[in-house]
C-alpha positions in Angstrom: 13.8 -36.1 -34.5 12.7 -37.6 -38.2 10.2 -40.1 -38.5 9.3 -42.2 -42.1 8.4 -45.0 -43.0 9.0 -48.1 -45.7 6.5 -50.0 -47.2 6.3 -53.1 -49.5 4.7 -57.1 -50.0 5.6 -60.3 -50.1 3.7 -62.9 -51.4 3.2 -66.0 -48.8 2.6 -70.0 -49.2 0.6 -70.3 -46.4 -3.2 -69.1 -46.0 -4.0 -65.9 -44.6 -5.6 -66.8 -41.4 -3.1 -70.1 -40.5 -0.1 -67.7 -41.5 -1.9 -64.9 -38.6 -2.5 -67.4 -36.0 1.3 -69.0 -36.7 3.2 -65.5 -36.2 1.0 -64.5 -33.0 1.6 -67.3 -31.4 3.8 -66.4 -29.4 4.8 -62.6 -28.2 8.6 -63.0 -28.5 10.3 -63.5 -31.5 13.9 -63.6 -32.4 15.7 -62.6 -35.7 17.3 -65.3 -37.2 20.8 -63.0 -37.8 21.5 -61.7 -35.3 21.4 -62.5 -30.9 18.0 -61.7 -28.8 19.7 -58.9 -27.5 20.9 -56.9 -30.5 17.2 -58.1 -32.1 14.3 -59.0 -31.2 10.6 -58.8 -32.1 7.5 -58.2 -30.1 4.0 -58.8 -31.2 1.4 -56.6 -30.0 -2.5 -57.7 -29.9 -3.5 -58.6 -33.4 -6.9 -57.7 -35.3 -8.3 -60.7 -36.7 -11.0 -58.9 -38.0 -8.9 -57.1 -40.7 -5.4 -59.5 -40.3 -3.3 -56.7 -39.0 -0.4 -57.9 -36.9 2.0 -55.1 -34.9 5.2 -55.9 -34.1 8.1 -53.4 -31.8 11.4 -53.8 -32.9 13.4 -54.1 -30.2 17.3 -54.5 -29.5 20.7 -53.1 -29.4 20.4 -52.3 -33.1 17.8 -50.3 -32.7 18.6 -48.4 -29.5 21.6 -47.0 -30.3 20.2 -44.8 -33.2 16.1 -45.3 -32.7 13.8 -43.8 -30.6 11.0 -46.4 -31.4 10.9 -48.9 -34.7 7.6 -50.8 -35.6 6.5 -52.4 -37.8 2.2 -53.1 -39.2 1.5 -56.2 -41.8 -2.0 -56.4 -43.0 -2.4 -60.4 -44.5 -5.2 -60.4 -47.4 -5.9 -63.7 -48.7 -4.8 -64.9 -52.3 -7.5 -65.7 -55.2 -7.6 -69.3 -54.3 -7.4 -69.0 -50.3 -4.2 -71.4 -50.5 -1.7 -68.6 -50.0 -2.0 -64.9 -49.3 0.1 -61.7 -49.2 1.7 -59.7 -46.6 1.7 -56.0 -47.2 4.4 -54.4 -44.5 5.1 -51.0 -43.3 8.2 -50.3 -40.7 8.2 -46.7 -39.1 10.9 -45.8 -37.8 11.4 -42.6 -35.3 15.7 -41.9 -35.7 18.1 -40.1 -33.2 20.7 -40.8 -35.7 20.6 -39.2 -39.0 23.2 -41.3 -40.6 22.0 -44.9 -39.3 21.2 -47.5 -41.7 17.6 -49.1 -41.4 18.2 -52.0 -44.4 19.4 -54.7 -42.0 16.4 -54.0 -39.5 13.8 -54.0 -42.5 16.0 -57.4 -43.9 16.0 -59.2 -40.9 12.4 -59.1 -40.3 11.0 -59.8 -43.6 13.8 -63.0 -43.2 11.8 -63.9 -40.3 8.4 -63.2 -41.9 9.5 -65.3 -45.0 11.1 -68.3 -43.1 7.9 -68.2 -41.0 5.6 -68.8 -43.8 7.9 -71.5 -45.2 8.4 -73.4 -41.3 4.7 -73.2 -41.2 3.9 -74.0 -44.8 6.6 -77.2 -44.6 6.6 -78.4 -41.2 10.0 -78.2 -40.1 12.3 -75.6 -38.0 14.7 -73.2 -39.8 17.7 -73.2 -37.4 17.1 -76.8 -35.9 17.3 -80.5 -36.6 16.5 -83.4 -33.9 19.1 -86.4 -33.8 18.1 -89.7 -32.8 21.1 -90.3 -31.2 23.3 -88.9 -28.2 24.7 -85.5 -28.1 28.3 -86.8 -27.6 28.1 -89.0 -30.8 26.4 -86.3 -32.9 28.8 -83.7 -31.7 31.6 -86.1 -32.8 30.0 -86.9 -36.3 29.2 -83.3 -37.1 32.6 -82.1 -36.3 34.3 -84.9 -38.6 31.8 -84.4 -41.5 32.6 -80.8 -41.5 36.3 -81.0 -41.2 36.3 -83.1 -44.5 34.3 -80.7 -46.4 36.1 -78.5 -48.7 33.4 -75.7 -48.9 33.8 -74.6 -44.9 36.7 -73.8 -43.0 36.3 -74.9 -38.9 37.1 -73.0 -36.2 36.2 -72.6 -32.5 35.4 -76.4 -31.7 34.5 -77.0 -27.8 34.0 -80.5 -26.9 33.0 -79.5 -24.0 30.5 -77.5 -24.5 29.4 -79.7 -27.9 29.6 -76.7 -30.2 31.8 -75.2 -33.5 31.7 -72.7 -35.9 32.6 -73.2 -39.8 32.6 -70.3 -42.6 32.2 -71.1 -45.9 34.9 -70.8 -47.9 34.0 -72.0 -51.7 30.1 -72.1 -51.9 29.6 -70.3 -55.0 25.5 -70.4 -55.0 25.3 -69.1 -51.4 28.3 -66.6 -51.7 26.9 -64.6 -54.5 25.6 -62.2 -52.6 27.9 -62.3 -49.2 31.4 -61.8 -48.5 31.2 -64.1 -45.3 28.9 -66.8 -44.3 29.9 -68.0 -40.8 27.5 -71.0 -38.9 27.8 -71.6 -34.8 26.4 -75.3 -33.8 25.5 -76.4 -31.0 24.5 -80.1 -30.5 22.1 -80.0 -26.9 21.3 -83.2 -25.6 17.9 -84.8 -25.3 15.8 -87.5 -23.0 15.9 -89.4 -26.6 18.4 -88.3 -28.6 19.7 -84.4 -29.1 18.8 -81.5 -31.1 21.3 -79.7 -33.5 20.9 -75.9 -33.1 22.5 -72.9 -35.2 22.9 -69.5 -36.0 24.1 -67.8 -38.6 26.1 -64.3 -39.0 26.6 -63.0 -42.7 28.7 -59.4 -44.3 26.5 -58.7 -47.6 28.5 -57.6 -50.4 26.7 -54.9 -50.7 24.8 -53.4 -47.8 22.2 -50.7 -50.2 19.9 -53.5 -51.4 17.7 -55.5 -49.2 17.0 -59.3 -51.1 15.2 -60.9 -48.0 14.9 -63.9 -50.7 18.6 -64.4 -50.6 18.4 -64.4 -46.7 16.0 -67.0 -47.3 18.3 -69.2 -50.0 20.7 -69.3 -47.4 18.6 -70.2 -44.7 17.1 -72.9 -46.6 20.3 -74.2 -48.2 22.3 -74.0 -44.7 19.7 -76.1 -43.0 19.7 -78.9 -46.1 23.7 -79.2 -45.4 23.2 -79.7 -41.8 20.6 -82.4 -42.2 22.7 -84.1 -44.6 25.8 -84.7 -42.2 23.4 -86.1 -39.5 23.0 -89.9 -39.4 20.1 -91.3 -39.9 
């Protein structure tokens, strides 16, 4: 059975100890890709003496051709205390020989990233709250989208309040993807509703791993949204 590992950084905007406390605060976390059960994250205790943070991969992705997968971060603080940077390392024990660990290693770095960002910035990567009913931003959402040239619509349940659209001619966000496909789901509120999404992508090509163009689409996906809700 082969064991190795995969190290890196990432430079963060948010302080060291704030970015620590933010990521631990909770034990579950879910990749932003891809469904709880195919991936998932699970923090173990943290030092705060030396900012180390554990996390188990967990998920049908990984136990289908893993053993175990975890990754360490260690946060050290940047010169002026402002911003810091994450040094990772994923270790992963394989059954499979001929698995690929890239979207695993993507996926959570896209969650680390989109963490820091959330915290640094205030607002929620994969959802928007409406100040109106559910019906009518279901009903809004769904025209806005169906005159937009850049996405195609599919799967529209009234019912249920939620569609999926693939983008079609978005030239910045398909540079590095050969598919870009958003579900919606409009969930209603005591005062208003909240607009919830996930996204599913097919890189072009699947040997690099760009967690920063993750992140573009993340961010750029989210600005769309908000931009088709009323205010």
């Amino acid at each position: 059975m082969a064991t190795y590992k995969s190290s890196g950084k990432l430079d963060l905007e948010s302080p060291a100890v704030e970015f620590i406390e933010h990521l631990t605060r909770k034990k579950n976390h879910v990749s932003f890709f891809f469904a709880a059960v195919d991936l998932r994250f699970e923090v173990e205790p943290k030092d705060s003496a030396t900012r180390k943070v554990t996390m188990s991969v967990l998920g049908n992705l990984v136990s289908k051709s893993y053993k175990t997968v975890e990754a360490t971060f260690t946060v050290a603080p940047g010169d002026d205390m402002t911003a810091c940077c994450l040094a990772y390392t994923f270790e992963f024990e394989k059954i499979n020989h001929n698995v690929e660990d890239k979207k695993i290693v993507e996926s959570l770095l896209t969650y680390i990233l989109l963490s820091d960002v959330s915290f640094k910035r205030k607002f929620k990567h994969n959802s928007i709250d409406a100040g109106y009913p559910a019906e009518e931003c279901f009903k809004d959402l769904v025209s806005a989208f169906e005159d937009d040239d850049e996405v195609e619509m599919g799967g529209v349940d009234r019912q249920k309040r939620t569609f999926t659209m693939s983008f079609i001619s978005a030239p910045s966000m398909m540079e590095n993807f050969e598919t870009i496909k958003v579900t919606i789901t409009i969930i209603p509120k005591k005062e208003g509703s909240r607009v919830k999404w996930s996204i599913e992508v097919e890189k072009i090509d699947d040997d690099t791993q760009e967690p920063d163009s993750f992140l573009f689409i993340a961010c750029s996906i989210r600005e769309i949204i908000q931009s088709k809700i009323r205010n």
